[in-house]
Phi, psi and omega in degrees: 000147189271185178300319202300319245263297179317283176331299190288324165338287177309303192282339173279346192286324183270344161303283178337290195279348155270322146341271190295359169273325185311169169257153180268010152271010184257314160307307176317276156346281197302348177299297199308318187301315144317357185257273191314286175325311182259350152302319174279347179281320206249052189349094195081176195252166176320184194270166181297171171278169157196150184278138172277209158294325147255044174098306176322122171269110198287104126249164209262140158317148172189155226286340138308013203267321174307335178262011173258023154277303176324302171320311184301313183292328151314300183306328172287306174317340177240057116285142199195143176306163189050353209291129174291012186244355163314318184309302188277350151316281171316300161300339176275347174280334190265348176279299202293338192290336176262349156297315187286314156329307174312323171291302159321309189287291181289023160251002196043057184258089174289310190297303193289349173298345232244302175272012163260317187320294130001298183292307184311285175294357138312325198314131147287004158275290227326121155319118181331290204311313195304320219250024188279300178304338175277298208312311212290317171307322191269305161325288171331306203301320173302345200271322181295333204256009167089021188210070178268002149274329140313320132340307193268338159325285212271352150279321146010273179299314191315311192280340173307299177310327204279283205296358173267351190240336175129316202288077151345279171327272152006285157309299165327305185272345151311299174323301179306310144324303156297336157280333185292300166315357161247346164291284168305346166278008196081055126277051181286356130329294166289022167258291178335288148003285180295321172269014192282313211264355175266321167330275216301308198305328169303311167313300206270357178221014146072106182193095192276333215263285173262044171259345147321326189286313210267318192269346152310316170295323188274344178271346150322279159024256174305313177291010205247335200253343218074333181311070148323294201317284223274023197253325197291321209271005164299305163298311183303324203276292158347282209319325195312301214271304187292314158308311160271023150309294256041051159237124179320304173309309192273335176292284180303326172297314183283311188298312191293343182267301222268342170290313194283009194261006180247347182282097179216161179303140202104288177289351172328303189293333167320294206296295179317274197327314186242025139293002182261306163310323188282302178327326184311295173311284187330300160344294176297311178284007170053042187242084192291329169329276195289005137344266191296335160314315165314294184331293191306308181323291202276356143304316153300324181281317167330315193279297185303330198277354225047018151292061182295325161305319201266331153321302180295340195280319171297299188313306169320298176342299218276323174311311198280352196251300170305335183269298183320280203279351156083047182255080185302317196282276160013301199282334191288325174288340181262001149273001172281328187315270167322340118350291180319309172281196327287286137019309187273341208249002155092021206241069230275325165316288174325309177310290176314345197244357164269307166335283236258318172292305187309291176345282193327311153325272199308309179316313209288340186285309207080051147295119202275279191291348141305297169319282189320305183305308191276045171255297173345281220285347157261354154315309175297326158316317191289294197307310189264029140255016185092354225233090181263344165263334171312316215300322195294328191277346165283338181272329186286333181273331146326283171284318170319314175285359173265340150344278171326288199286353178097290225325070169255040182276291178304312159337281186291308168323310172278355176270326174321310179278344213261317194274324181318257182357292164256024157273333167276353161271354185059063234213158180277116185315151173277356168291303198297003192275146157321000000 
């Protein structure tokens, strides 16, 4: 060890151990006094939480926010019996345990967001509103992080709380939540319901953005079923609502659904142009998620026309962007994606060892409807290496969950390639098999 080394060793060692000589209302003090001190640096601490009118709770960045996991942990740590400054402790634990989340989350620190959020709706101060919104938070997060039955509990209870306290806004954006994680779990019919029902509630709490949100999700839908037309005209009505917000972020998020749902013959140049727009707007909103979802799109359309360099070229893009913000469910359809091309590009090892990461991925998220397709598509693979009883049994496990899930868009496309298939293998279809 170096003198330096050393040195700061001995002063942390001796720091430490006068601590832990203090009593523990003298410690508690120094916490507090530490809340107050780096508060007075960055003059004064935020403003309190509070529900706006329709419940909702705002918060706005502000120049603590990096320090408000530290700030949270102080503030508890300087709660002490009698101490009379316990009340305004407990609230600054509970404003920084949600400055930090908050902070975590739009840096994409999915666990640690997941666990103040978490926190945040335990505190016994925390306020309904508050905590109709962690709970709301913490549910997603579970969804991101691949565990969408523990998602759907606590979006559950969010709504549970909100319509039992009154708290609209909320109640709107659980709901809106909630249909989406039951649409992945396969219920689609109750994803459907639900998200009819999170609509009125938003419309009825003036809550624009999310029911922009909501007629997005259902025009998702409507493409799952064949409803294009009324899936486009759903994205516009979005499109509508979100441009005369200005927001941007929701602009590009809608413009990003609505290119594969126009891109059909005829409409190509369409479809480019406003995969371009959109890819701008994301951009611009600093929104990389759905960034690299676009990227993977048009990589897929690029891929189809036989632009294959420049598909693979898109696809990386889009890989490197999913592993960056750590969007696992994501990265795994576009590598089932990629998989395909490699495959075209002659490159059968890769393909497979893309194929086998992607399965995996999708299983370990439960993307239901990622699995089915990319099980289809590597059955077929399978099926042109020879391997005609795996291919059949992976492909049959494949159209069953889009069964399952209503998709019978995607369904007649893998069974339409699926009869393709084994008629140049010359082979019994696998729907027509014992």
């Amino acid at each position: 060890m170096d003198a330096e080394s050393a040195y700061l060793f001995r002063h942390g060692l001796l720091r430490e151990a006068a601590y832990q000589l203090q009593i523990p209302s003298d410690r508690a003090q120094l916490h507090a006094l530490a809340v107050r001190v780096i508060e007075s640096v960055f003059d004064g601490p935020p403003p309190p939480l509070a529900s706006d009118a329709r419940g909702e709770v705002p918060v706005e960045p502000h120049a603590l926010d990096s320090l408000a996991e530290e700030l949270a942990l102080h503030a508890k740590m300087g709660q002490s019996p009698g101490n009379p400054e316990n009340e305004r402790l407990r609230a600054s634990e509970v404003l920084y345990l949600m400055r930090a989340a908050n902070w975590a989350n739009d840096r994409y620190h999915f666990s640690r967001a997941l666990q103040w959020f978490e926190a945040v709706a335990a505190h016994p101060n925390t306020f309904a509103e508050l905590k109709a919104r962690a709970l709301r938070e913490a549910g997603w997060l579970h969804y991101v992080l691949g565990r969408p039955d523990k998602a759907r509990a606590l979006l559950d209870e969010s709504v549970t709380l909100a319509r039992k306290r009154g708290i609209h806004g909320q109640e709107g954006k659980a709901l809106g939540a909630l249909a989406f994680v039951l649409s992945e779990l396969g219920h689609p019919v109750e994803a459907r319901s639900t998200a009819v029902e999170a609509l009125k509630v938003q419309r009825a709490a003036g809550a624009r953005g999310d029911e922009a949100r909501t007629l997005t999700f259902l025009a998702n839908i409507a493409t799952k079923t064949g409803g294009k037309a009324e899936a486009e005209k759903l994205y516009l009505e979005a499109l509508d609502i979100f441009r005369a917000l200005g927001d941007l972020r929701g602009e590009g998020f809608a413009l990003a659904n609505l290119a594969p749902t126009v891109d059909r013959p005829g409409r190509e140049a369409e479809a480019d142009a406003i995969y371009r727009q959109a890819l701008e707007l994301l951009r611009k909103a600093g929104n990389q998620r759905i960034e690299a979802i676009v990227l993977g799109n048009m990589a897929a359309k690029r891929e189809v026309a036989g632009h294959l360099e420049e598909a693979e070229r898109l696809y990386d893009q889009a890989l490197a962007i999913h592993r960056e913000v750590g969007n696992l469910r994501s990265e795994g359809f576009a590598l089932g994606n990629v998989a395909a091309l490699y495959e075209k590009t002659g490159r059968m090892e890769l393909a497979e060892a893309a194929f086998l990461q992607a399965l995996e991925i999708h299983a370990k998220v439960k993307a239901k409807w990622s699995l089915g397709v990319h099980r289809c598509d590597f059955a077929l693979f399978k099926l042109r290496q020879g391997l005609r009883l795996e291919a059949g049994v992976l492909w049959r496990l494949g159209a069953a969950t889009l069964q399952e899930l209503g998709d019978t868009v995607e369904l007649s496309d893998k069974q339409r390639l699926m009869h393709e298939a084994c008629n140049k293998a010359g082979v019994p279809p696998f729907d027509r098999e014992n």
